[in-house]
C-alpha positions in Angstrom: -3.6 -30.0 3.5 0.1 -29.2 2.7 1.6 -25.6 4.0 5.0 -24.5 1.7 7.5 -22.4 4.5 9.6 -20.3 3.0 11.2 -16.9 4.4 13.9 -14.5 2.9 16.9 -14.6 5.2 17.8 -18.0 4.1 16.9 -21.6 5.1 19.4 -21.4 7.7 18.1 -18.8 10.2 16.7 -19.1 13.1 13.2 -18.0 12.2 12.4 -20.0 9.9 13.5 -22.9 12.1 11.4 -21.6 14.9 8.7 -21.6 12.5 9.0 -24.9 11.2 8.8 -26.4 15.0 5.7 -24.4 15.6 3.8 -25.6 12.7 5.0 -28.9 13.1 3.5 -29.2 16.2 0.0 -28.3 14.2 0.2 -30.5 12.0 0.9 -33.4 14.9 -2.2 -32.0 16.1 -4.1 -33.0 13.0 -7.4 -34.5 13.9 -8.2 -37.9 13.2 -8.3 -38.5 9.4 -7.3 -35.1 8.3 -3.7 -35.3 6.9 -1.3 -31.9 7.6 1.9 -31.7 5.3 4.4 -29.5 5.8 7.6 -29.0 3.2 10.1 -26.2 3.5 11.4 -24.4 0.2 13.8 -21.4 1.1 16.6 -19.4 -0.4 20.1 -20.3 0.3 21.1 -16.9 1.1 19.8 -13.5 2.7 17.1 -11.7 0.3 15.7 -9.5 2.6 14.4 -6.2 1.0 13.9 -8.1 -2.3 10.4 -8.0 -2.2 8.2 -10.2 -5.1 11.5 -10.2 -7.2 12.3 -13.2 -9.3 15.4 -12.6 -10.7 17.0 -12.9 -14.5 15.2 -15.6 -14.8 15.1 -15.5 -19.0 19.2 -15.8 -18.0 19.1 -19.3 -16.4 18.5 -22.9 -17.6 17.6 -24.1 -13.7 17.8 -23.2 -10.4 20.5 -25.0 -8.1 19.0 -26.8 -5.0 20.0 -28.6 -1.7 18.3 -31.7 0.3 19.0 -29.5 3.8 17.7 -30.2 7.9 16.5 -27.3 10.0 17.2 -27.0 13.4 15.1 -28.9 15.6 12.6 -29.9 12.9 14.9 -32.2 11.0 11.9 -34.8 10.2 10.9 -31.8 8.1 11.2 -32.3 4.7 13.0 -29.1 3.4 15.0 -27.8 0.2 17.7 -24.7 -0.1 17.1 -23.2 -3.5 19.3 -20.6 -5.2 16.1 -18.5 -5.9 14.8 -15.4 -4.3 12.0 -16.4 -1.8 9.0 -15.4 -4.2 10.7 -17.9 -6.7 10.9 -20.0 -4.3 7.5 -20.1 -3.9 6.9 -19.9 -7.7 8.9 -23.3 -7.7 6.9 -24.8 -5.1 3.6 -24.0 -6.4 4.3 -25.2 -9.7 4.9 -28.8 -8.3 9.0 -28.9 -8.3 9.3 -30.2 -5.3 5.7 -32.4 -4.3 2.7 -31.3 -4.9 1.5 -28.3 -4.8 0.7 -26.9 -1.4 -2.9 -25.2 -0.4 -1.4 -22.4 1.9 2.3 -20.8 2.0 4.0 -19.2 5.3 6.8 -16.9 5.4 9.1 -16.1 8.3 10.0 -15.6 10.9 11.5 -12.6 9.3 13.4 -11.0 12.3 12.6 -7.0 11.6 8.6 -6.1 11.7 6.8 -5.5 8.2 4.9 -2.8 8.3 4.1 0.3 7.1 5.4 1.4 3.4 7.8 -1.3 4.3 6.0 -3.7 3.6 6.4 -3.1 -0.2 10.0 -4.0 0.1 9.3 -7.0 2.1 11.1 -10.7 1.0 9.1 -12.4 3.2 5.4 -10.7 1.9 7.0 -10.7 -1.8 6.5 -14.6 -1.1 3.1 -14.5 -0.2 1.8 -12.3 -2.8 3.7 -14.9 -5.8 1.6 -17.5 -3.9 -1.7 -15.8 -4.1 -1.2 -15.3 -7.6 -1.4 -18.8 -8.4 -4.6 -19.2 -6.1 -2.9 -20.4 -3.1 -3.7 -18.7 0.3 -0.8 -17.0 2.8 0.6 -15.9 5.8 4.0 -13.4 6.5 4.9 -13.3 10.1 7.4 -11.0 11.3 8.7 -10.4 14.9 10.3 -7.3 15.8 13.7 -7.2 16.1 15.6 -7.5 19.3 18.2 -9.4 21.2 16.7 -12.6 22.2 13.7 -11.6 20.6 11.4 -15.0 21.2 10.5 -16.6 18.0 8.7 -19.4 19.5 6.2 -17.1 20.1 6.0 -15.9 16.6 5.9 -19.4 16.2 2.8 -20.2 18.4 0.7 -17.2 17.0 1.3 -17.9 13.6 0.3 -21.8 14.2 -2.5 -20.0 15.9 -4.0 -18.0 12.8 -3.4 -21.3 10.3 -6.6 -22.8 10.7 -8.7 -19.9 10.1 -6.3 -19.2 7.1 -7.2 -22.8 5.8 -11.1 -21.8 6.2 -10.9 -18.2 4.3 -11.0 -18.0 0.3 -8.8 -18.5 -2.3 -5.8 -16.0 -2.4 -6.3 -14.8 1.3 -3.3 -13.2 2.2 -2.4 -11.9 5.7 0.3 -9.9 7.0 1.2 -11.0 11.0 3.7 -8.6 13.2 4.4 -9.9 16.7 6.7 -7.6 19.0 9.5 -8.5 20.6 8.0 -10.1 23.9 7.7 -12.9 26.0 4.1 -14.6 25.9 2.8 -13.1 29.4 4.1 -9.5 27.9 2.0 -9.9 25.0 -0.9 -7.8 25.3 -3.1 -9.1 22.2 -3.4 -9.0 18.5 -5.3 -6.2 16.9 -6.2 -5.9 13.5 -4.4 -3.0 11.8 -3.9 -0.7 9.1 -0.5 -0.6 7.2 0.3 3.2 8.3 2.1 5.5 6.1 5.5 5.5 7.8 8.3 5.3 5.6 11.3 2.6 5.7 13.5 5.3 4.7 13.0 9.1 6.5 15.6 10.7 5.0 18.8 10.8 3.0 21.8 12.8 3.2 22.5 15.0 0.6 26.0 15.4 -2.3 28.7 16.9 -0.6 30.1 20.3 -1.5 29.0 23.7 -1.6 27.8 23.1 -4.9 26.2 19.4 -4.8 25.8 17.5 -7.9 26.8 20.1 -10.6 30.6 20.2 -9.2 30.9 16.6 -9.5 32.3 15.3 -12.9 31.9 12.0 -14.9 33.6 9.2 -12.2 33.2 11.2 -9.4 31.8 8.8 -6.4 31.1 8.9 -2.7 28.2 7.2 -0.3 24.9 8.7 0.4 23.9 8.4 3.7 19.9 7.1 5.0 18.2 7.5 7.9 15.6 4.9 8.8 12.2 6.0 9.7 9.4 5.2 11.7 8.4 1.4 9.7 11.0 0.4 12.2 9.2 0.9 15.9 10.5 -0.1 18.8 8.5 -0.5 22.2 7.7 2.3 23.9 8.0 4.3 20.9 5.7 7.8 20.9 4.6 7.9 17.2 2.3 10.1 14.8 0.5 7.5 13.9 -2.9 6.2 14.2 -4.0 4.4 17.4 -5.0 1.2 14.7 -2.3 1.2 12.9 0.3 -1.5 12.5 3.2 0.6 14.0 1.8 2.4 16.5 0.2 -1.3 17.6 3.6 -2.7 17.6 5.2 0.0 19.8 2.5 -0.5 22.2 2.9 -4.3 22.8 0.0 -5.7 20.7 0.3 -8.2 17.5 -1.1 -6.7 14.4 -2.8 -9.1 11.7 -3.5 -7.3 7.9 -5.2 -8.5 5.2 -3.4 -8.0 1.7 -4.2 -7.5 -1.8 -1.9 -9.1 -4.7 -1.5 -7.2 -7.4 -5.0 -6.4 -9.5 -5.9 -3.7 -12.2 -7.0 -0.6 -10.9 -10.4 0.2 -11.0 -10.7 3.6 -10.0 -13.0 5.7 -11.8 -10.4 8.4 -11.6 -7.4 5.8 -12.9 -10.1 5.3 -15.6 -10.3 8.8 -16.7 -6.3 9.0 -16.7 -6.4 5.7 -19.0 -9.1 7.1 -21.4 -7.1 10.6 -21.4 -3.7 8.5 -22.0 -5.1 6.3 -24.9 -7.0 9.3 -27.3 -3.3 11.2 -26.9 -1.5 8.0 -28.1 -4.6 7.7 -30.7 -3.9 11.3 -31.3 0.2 11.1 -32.3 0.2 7.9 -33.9 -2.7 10.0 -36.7 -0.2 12.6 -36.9 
């Protein structure tokens, strides 16, 4: 069994380090004759927000890389890539660096993933490149905070593995862990991603007139507010007892199942396609 670790704020935080120890410790745990390899493939800089994104990759002839040590898992054979972490992942899959591993894990991304955030996430962008080529995988993300204890990120994450190793091909899970010590913790709950938005608002042009009184060069900043994807504990929010956020805000762990991308099925998507292809039929007679 090998596990690829990869994450998307860069080989050198302290997540993925945490990480690292924890699953190191599982695969010292290995029983006897079963063989647990671990090898750590990461960006060599922040790509947080960067989702599945691969880059100009047409543009390149190779991707740069570093023989690098994590912090206190320096046995741990582990390589800084200049490549977003789903290319990372790519890279690792295809064999680059070893053979090809059976199960990746992302994280610790420090800032929970949940919600419509989740779409933008670096750290489930690497998961869902990994289930494309069949293998199985696991984001964990801890809310943020100061001090916020990784190790037990760590520890739940090393916790799920096994189970992640039994399911099916291209089983990918999404794990949030709030920012709490391991008495605090009141469980893990399955949830749903809810519909809160990373962004709630944005501020508007400035000027009586907004946009048509600005000319060709004209520039300025637009300010964001961030919504409710970003709980903290103790939070009162509108969502749904089950899902992830609320769950978060309350003190529990939230584990979600995820789909890679896959055709649409939908009898009404169908009817849109059909609609779509007879008006195309349609002009190109004309």
């Amino acid at each position: 069994m090998r596990v690829l670790i990869t994450n998307d704020d860069g080989w050198f935080a302290p997540g993925i380090a945490a990480l690292t120890r924890s699953l190191s410790q599982w695969a010292d745990a290995a029983p006897a004759g079963e063989i647990r390899e671990l090898v750590v493939v990461a960006p060599d800089a922040n790509y947080s927000g960067a989702s599945a994104m691969v880059g100009e990759v047409y543009a390149r002839d190779g991707i740069n890389y570093s023989r690098v040590a994590l912090e206190g898992a320096e046995e741990v054979e582990a390589w800084s890539l200049d490549a977003a972490p789903a290319l990372c992942t790519l890279v690792g899959c295809l064999g680059a660096l070893g053979p090809a591993p059976d199960v990746i894990v992302s994280g610790i991304n420090m800032g929970a993933n949940i919600g419509r955030s989740v779409m933008y996430s670096g750290t489930v962008g690497a998961i869902l490149s990994g289930g494309q080529l069949g293998c199985k995988g696991l984001a964990v993300s801890m809310q943020w905070g100061d001090d916020a204890p990784l190790d037990v990120a760590g520890d739940v994450a090393a916790a799920v593995l096994d189970e992640l190793i039994a399911s099916p091909p291209r089983t990918l899970l999404n794990l949030n862990v709030p920012a709490l010590g391991r008495s605090e913790l009141k469980g893990v709950r399955r949830a749903r991603i809810s519909t809160a938005g990373l962004v709630k608002t944005t501020s508007s042009l400035t000027g009586t007139e907004g946009a048509s009184a600005m000319a060709i060069g004209d520039s300025g900043k637009l300010g964001i507010t961030l919504g409710s994807a970003i709980p903290a504990l103790g939070d009162v929010t509108d969502e749904e007892p089950d899902d992830d956020g609320a769950l978060i805000a309350a003190g529990y762990a939230t584990l979600t199942p995820l789909r890679g991308v896959h055709e649409d099925d939908d009898l009404g998507s169908d009817d849109a396609i059909r609609r779509a292809l007879s008006a195309i039929e349609a002009h190109l007679a004309g």
